[in-house]
C-alpha positions in Angstrom: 5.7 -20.4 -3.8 2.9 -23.1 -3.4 -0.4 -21.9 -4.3 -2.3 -24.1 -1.2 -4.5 -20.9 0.8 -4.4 -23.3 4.0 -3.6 -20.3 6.2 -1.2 -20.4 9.2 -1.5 -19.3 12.5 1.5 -17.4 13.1 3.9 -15.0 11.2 7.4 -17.5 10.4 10.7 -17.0 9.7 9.7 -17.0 6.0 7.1 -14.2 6.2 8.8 -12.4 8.5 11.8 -11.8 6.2 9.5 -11.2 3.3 7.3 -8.6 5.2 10.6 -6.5 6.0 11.4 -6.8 2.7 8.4 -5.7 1.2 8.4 -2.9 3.9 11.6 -1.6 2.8 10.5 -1.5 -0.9 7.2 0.6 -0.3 8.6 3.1 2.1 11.2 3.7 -1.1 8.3 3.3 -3.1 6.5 6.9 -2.0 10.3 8.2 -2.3 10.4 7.5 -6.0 6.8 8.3 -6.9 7.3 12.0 -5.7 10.3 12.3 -7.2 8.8 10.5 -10.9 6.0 13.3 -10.4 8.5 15.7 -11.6 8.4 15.0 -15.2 4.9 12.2 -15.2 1.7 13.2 -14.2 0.0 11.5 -11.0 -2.9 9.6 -12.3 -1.0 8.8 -15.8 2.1 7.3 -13.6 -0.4 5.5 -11.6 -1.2 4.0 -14.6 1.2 3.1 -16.3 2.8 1.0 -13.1 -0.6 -0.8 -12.9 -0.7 -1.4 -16.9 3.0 -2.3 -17.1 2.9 -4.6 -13.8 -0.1 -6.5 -15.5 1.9 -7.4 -18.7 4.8 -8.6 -16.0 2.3 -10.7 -14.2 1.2 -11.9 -17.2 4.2 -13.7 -19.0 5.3 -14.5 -15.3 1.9 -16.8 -14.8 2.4 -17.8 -18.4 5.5 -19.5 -18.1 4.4 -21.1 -14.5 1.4 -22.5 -15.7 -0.8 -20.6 -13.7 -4.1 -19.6 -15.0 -4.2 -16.0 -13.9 -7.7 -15.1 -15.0 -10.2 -17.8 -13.9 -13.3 -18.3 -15.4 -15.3 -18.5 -12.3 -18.0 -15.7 -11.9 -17.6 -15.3 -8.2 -13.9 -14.9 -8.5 -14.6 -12.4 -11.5 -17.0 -10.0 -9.1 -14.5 -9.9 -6.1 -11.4 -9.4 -8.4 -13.7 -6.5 -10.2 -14.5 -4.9 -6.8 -10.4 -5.4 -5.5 -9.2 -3.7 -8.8 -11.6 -0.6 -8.2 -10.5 -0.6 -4.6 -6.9 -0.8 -5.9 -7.6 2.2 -8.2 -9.1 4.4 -6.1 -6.3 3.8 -3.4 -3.2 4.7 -5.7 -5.4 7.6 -7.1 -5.6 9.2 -3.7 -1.6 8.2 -3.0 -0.4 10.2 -6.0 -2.7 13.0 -6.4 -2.3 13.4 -2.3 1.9 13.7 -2.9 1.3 16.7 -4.7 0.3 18.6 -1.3 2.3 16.6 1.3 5.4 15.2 1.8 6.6 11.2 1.0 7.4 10.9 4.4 3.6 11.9 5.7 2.2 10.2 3.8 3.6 7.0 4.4 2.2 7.2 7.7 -1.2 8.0 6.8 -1.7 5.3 4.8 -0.6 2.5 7.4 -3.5 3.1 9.1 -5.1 0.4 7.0 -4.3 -2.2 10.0 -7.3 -1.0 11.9 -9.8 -1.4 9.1 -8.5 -5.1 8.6 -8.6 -5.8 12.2 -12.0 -4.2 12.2 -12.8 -6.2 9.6 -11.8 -9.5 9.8 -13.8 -9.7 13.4 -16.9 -9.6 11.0 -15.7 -12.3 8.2 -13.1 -14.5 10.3 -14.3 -15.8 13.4 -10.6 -16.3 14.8 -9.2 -13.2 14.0 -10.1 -11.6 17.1 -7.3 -9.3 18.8 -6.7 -9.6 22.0 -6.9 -6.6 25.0 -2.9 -6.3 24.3 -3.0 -6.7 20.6 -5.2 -3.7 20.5 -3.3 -1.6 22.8 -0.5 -2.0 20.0 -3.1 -1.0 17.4 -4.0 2.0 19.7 -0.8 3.2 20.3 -0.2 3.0 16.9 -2.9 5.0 15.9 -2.1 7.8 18.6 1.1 7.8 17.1 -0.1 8.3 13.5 -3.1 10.8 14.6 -0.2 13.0 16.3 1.3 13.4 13.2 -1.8 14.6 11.5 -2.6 17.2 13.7 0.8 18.8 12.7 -0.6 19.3 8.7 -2.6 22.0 9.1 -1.7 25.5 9.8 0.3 28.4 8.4 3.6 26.3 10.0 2.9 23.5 8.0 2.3 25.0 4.9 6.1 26.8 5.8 7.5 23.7 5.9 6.4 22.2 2.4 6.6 25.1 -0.1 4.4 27.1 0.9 1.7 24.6 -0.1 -1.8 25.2 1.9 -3.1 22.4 0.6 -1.2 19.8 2.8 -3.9 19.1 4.8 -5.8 17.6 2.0 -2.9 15.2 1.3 -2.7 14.1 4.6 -6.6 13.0 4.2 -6.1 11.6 0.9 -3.3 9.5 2.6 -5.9 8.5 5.2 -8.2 7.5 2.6 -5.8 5.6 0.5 -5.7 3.8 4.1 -9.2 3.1 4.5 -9.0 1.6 0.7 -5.9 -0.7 0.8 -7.5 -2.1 3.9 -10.6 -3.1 2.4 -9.0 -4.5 -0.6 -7.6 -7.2 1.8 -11.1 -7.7 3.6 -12.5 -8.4 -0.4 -9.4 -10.9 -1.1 -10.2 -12.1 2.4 -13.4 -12.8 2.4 -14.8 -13.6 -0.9 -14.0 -16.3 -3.4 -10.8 -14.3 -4.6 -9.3 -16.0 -1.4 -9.4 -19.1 -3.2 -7.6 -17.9 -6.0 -3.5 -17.8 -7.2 -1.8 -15.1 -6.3 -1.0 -14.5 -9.7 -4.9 -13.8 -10.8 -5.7 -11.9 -7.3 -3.0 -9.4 -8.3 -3.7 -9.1 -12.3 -7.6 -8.5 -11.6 -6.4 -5.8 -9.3 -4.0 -4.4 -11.8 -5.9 -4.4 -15.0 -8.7 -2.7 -13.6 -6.7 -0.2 -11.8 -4.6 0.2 -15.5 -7.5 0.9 -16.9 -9.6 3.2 -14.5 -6.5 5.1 -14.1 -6.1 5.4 -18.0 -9.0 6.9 -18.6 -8.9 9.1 -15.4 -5.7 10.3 -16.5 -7.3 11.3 -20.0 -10.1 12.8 -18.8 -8.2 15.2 -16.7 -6.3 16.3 -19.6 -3.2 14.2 -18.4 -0.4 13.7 -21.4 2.6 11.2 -21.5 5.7 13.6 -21.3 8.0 12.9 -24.1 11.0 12.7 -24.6 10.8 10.6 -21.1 14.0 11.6 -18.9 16.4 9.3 -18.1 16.1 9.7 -14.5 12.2 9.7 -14.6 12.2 6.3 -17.3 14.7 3.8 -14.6 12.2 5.3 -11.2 9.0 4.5 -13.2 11.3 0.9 -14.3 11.8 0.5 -10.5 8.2 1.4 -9.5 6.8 -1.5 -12.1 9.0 -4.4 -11.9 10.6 -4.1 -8.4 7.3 -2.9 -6.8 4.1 -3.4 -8.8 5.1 -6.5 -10.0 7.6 -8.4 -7.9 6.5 -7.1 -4.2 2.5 -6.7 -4.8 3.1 -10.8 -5.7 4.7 -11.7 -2.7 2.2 -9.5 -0.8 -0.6 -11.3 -1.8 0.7 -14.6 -1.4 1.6 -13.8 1.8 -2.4 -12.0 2.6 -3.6 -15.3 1.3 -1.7 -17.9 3.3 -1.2 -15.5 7.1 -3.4 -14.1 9.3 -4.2 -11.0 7.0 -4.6 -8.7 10.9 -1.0 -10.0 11.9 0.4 -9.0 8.4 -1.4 -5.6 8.2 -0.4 -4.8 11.4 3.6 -5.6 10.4 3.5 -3.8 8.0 3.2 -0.4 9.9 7.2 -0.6 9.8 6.8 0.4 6.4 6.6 4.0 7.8 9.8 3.7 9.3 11.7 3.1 6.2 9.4 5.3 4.5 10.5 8.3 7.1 14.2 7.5 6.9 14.2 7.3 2.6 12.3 10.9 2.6 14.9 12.1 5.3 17.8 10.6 3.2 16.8 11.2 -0.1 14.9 14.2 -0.2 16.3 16.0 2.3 12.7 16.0 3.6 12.3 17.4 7.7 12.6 14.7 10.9 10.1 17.1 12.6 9.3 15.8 16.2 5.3 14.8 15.2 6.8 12.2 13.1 9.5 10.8 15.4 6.4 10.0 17.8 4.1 8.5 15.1 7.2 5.9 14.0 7.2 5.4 17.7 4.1 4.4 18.4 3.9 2.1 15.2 7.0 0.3 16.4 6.0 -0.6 19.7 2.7 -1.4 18.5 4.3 -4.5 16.2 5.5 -6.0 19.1 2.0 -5.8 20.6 0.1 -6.7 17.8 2.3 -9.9 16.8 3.0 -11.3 20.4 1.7 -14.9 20.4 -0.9 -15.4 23.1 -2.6 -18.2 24.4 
């Protein structure tokens, strides 16, 4: 991948395919952190994918040639601020799919789309949506906020175990949103733009790694050992196939796109997401969600239609 942030103007063929891919990926992602929280704790698994991922990225830029930690005080503040964002985003993903289910919660947290479009009218003069662009972001986000409504209540709770505390893992999902989409405004629009990919990612997961670390330790956390088998290849999949391999790609891609375009594709992550939760954890296809992966689907074609 070359490195040069001139940025296009248009999603192509090449990001396109990499954005569905990396879509796929994270809607198994939440799949196979719920199911890891069986035998490793939230904050200490949240961890260890950061911590592992770094070392990944690490002998990765290494045998490129890429400096992945540039000495440039500028890039050192943004890639501090990314990393904290970073940390407090996952914390909020894995504590919040103790109370809700994978499938909710990948919606939740693709509302980040609106804070980046938000955003990006602030620090990028030509990333302005237009009246119909909007409209996809709206009925996205009607979609989304119909889902929502159905976490609170006795039925709810029914639905999950018996777990009253579902609405709070909706909102954490909501505020994992609000995070992830400031963490591409700070890549955006600071120095950390003009940075590899390599260095935008490793400042994001060392800090994380070690926030989390200590987080996890401070909460009275432990690494479970003997590690199951089943529990040891997720947590493999989660660092090398995720952490590693499609947060690279990601940030390649946030550095070289329009960042609103590619926050807004990314709302078919839900879609996968749904359909993995359905599939593999037997999770409910209650109507609420049907409509939110509704609304995020026709609001792509909105969203990424070229106009004049």
């Amino acid at each position: 991948m070359n490195d040069n942030p001139t940025l296009r103007t248009r999603l192509d063929a090449f990001a396109v395919t990499a954005l569905l891919l990396c879509c796929a990926l994270w809607g198994l992602n939440q799949v196979a952190a719920k199911l890891t929280l069986a035998a490793i704790p939230p904050l200490t698994q949240a961890a260890a994918r950061s911590l592992g991922g770094a070392l990944l990225v690490a002998l990765w830029a290494q045998a490129r040639g890429v400096r992945w930690w540039p000495a440039d005080r500028g890039i050192a503040a943004a890639g501090l601020a990314a990393g904290l964002l970073f940390a407090a985003e996952f914390a909020c993903i894995f504590i919040g799919l103790q109370h809700t289910l994978a499938s909710r919660m990948i919606v939740f947290i693709y509302l980040s789309p609106f804070v980046v479009a938000l955003g990006m009218t602030r620090i990028g003069g030509s990333e302005r949506l237009s009246g119909g662009q909007w409209l996809g972001l709206i009925a996205a986000f009607a979609g989304v906020a119909w889902a929502f409504a159905d976490g609170f209540g006795a039925a709810a709770a029914a639905r999950v175990g018996a777990d009253r505390l579902q609405w709070l893992g909706d909102g954490l999902g909501v505020a994992a949103a609000l995070l992830w989409g400031a963490t591409t405004l700070v890549i955006r629009g600071t120095r950390l733009a003009t940075a590899p990919a390599e260095a935008t990612l490793q400042y994001q997961l060392i800090v994380s790694g070690v926030v989390l670390a200590v987080a996890a330790a401070l909460s009275g956390e432990r690494w479970p050992l003997p590690l199951p088998a089943g529990a040891t290849m997720l947590l493999g999949f989660q660092i090398v196939i995720v952490t590693f391999a499609s947060y690279l790609l990601w940030f390649w891609i946030v550095k070289h796109y329009p960042p609103t375009r590619v926050a807004a594709f990314t709302l078919l992550t839900p879609v996968f997401g749904l359909l993995a939760g359905v599939m593999l954890l037997d999770e409910p296809m209650t109507p609420r969600l049907l409509v939110a992966v509704a609304g995020v689907v026709g609001g792509i074609a909105l969203v990424n239609r070229v106009g004049r």
